[in-house]
C-alpha positions as CSV (number, residue, x, y, z in Angstrom):
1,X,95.5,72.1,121.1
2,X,93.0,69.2,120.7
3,X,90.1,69.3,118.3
4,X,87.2,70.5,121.3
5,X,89.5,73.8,121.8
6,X,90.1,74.3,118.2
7,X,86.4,74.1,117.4
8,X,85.7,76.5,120.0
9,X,88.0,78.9,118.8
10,X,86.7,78.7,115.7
11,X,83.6,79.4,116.9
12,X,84.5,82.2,118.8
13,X,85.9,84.1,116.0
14,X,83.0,82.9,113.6
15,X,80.1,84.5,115.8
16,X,82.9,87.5,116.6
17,X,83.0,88.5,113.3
18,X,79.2,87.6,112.7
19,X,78.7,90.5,115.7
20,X,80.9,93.2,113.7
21,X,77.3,93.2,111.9
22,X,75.9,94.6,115.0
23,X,79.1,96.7,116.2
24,X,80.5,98.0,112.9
25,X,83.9,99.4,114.9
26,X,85.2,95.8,115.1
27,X,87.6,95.5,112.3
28,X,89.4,92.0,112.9
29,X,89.2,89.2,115.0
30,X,92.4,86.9,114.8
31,X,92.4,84.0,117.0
32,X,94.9,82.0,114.5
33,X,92.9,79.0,114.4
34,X,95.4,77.3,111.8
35,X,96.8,74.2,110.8
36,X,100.3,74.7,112.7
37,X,102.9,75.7,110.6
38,X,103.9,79.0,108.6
39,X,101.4,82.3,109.6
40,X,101.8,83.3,106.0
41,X,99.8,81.7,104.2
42,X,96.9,81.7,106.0
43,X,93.8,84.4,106.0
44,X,95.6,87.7,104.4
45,X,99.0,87.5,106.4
46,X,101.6,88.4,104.2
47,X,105.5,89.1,105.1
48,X,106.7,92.9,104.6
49,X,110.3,92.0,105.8
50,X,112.5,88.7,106.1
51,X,110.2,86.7,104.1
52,X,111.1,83.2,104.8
53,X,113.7,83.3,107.1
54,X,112.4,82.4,110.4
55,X,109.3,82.4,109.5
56,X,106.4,82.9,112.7
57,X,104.8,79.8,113.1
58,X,101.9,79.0,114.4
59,X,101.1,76.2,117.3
60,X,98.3,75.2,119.0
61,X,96.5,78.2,117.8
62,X,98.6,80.9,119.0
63,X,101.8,82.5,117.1
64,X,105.5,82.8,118.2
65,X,107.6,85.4,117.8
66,X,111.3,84.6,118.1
67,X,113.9,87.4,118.4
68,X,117.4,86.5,118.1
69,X,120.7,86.3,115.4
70,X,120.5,86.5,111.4
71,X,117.5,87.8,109.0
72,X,113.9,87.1,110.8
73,X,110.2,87.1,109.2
74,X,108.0,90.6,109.9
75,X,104.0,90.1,109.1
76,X,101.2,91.8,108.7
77,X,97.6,91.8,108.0
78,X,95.7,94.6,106.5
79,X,91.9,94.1,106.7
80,X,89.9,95.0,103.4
81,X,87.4,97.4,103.8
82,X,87.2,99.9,106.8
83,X,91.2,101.1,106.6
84,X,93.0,102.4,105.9
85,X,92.7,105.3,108.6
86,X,91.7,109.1,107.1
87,X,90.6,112.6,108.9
88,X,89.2,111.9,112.3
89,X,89.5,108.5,112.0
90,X,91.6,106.2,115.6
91,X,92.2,102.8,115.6
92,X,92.7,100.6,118.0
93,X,94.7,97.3,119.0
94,X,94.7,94.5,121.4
95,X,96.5,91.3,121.8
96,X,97.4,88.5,124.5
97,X,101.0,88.0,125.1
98,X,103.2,85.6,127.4
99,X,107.1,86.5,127.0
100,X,110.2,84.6,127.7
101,X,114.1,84.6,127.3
102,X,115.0,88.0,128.1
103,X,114.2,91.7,128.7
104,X,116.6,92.8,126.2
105,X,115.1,96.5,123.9
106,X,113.2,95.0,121.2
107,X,109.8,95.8,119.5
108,X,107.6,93.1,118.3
109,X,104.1,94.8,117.4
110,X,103.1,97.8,115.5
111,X,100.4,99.3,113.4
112,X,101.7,99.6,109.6
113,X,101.3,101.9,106.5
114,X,102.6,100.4,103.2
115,X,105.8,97.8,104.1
116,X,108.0,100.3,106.2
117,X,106.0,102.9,108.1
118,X,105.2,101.8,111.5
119,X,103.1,103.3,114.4
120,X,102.9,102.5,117.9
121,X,105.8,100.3,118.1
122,X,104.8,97.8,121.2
123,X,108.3,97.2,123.1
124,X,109.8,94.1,125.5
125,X,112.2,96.2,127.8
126,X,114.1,96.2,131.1
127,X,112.6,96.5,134.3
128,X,114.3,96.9,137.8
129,X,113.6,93.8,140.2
130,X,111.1,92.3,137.4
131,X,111.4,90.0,134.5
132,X,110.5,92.7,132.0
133,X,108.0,95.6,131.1
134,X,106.1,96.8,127.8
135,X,107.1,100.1,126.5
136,X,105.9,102.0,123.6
137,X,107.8,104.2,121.1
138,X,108.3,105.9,117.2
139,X,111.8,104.7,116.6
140,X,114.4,102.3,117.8
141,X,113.8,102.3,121.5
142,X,110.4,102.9,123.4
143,X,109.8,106.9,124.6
144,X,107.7,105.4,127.5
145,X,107.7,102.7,129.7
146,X,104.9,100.7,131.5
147,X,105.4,101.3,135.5
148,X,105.0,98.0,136.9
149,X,107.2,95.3,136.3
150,X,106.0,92.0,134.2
151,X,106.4,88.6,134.7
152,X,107.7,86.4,132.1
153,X,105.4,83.2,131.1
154,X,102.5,85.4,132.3
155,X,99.8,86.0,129.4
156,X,99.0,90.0,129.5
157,X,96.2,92.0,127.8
158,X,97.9,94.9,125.6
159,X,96.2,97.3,124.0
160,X,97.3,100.3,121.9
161,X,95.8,103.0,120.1
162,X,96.6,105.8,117.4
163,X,94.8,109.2,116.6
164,X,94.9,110.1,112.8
165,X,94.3,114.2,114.0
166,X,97.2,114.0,116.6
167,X,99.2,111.2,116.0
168,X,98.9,109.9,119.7
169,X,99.6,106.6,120.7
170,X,98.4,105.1,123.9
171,X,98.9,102.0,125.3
172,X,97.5,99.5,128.1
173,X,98.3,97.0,130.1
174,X,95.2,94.4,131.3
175,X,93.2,97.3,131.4
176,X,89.6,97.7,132.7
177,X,88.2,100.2,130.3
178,X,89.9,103.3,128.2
179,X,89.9,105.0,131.5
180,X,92.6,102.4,132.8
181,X,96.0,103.5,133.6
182,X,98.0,103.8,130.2
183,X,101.5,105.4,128.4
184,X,101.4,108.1,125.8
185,X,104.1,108.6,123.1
186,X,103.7,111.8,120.5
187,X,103.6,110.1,117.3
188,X,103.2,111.5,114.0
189,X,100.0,112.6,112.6
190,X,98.1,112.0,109.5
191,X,99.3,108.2,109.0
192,X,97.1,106.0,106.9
193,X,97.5,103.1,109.0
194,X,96.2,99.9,106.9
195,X,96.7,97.3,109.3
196,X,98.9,95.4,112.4
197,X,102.1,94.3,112.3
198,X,104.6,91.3,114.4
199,X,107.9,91.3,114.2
200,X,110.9,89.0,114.9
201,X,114.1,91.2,114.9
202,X,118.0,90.6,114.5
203,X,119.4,90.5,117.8
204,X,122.7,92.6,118.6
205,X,123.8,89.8,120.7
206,X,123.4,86.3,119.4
207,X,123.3,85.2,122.9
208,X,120.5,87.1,123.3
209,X,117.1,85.1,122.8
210,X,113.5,86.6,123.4
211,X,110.1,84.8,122.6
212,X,106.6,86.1,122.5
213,X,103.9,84.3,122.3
214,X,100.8,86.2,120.4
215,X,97.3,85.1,120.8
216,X,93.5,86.7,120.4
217,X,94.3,89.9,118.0
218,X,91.5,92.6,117.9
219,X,91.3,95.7,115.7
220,X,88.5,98.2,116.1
221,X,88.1,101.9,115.9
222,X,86.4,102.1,119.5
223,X,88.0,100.8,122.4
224,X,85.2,98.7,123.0
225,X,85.4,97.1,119.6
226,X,89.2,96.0,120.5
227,X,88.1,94.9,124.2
228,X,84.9,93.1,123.4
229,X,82.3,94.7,126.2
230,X,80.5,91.9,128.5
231,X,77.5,92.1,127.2
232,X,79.6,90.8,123.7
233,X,81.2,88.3,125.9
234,X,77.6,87.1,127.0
235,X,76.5,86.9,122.9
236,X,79.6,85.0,122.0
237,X,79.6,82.8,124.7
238,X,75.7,82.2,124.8
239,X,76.2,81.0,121.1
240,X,78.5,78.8,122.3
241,X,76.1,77.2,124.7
242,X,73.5,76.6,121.9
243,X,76.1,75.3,119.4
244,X,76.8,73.1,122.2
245,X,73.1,71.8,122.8
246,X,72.7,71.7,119.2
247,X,76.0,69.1,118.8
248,X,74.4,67.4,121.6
249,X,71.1,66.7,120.1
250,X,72.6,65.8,116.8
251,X,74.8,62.8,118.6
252,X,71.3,61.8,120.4
């Protein structure tokens, strides 16, 4: 990423989080504008498994998730102040994502409590006729799959949710608004979720190698906080403008 794209990241992010004044839902906004190199390290990113080995890098301001053989780094970040999640309290997730390799079972993105207890587990899986699919599960394997097939190198929209009351987890796909098409999975209720989670995962099959590449992460406890409305687009991007005129007149 050259310099012009970084600074506009940055800026993105900056007046992002300067909105979260305005719309208090909006948690996090993550747009990994880092020096390339280790994601832990940087902002409150911490590892909770793996630490070390394989660690996720970051590149041109996105991170890379890397499943495959031996031990692998699992990160999270846990935002200070409005988790974690009590009584009546959802949260909501959403990231950009571009996979490659191969469409083998394997979950790279979750909601976490503490270092081990993980919510909405966000799946890579196999998909008749298509590259892939995203499923969505509690345990080792997803409980639901998305019904259209993916296509790998392809950057998606996902977004995924969980009810403190109910324990349900829903999860989208490029989606419109919360009315958009989506998969439920019963989860279990009453978890304190403190924050979102990647994972890189031993792979059964050394052979087998699957990459995701993780961009733009948004937590808020509306829908609308994790999928910035328009009108929010319109605010960010209309700072942009200035902060563009401004640079301008200063090099006049």
């Amino acid at each position: 990423m050259n310099l012009l794209n970084t600074g506009v990241k940055f800026c993105v992010a900056s007046l992002a989080l300067g909105a979260s004044t305005v719309n208090a839902a909006l948690i996090l906004s993550e747009t990994f504008s880092y020096a390339d190199g280790n994601l832990v390290g940087n902002s409150t990113w911490a590892a909770h498994s793996g630490a070390g080995n394989t660690p996720i890098q970051v590149a041109s301001g996105a991170i890379t998730l890397l499943q495959g053989a031996g031990s692998r780094e699992a990160v999270n970040i846990k935002p200070i102040g409005l988790l974690p999640l009590a009584a009546g309290g959802k949260v909501y997730a959403s990231f950009d994502v571009a996979v490659s390799g191969s469409s083998s079972n394997v979950y790279f993105a979750h909601f976490i409590s503490g270092i081990s207890v993980f919510d909405a587990r966000v799946f890579v899986a196999p998909f008749l006729n298509s590259d892939y699919t995203i499923g969505l599960g509690t345990g080792s394997s997803p409980t639901s799959t998305w019904e259209t097939g993916l296509t790998f190198g392809t950057t998606y929209k996902i977004v995924v949710s969980y009810d403190f009351e109910t324990g349900a987890t829903n999860l989208w796909v490029n989606p419109a608004s919360e009315i958009s098409p989506m998969i439920s999975v019963n989860g279990t209720t009453l978890r304190a979720i403190e924050g979102f989670a990647f994972r890189q995962a031993r792979q059964a099959n050394p052979a087998i190698v699957n990459t995701q590449i993780i961009d733009n992460l948004m937590l808020g406890t509306t829908f609308g906080s994790a999928i910035p409305e328009p009108s929010s687009y319109a605010a960010i991007f209309g700072g942009l403008a200035l902060a563009g005129v401004m640079a301008r007149r200063r090099r006049a």
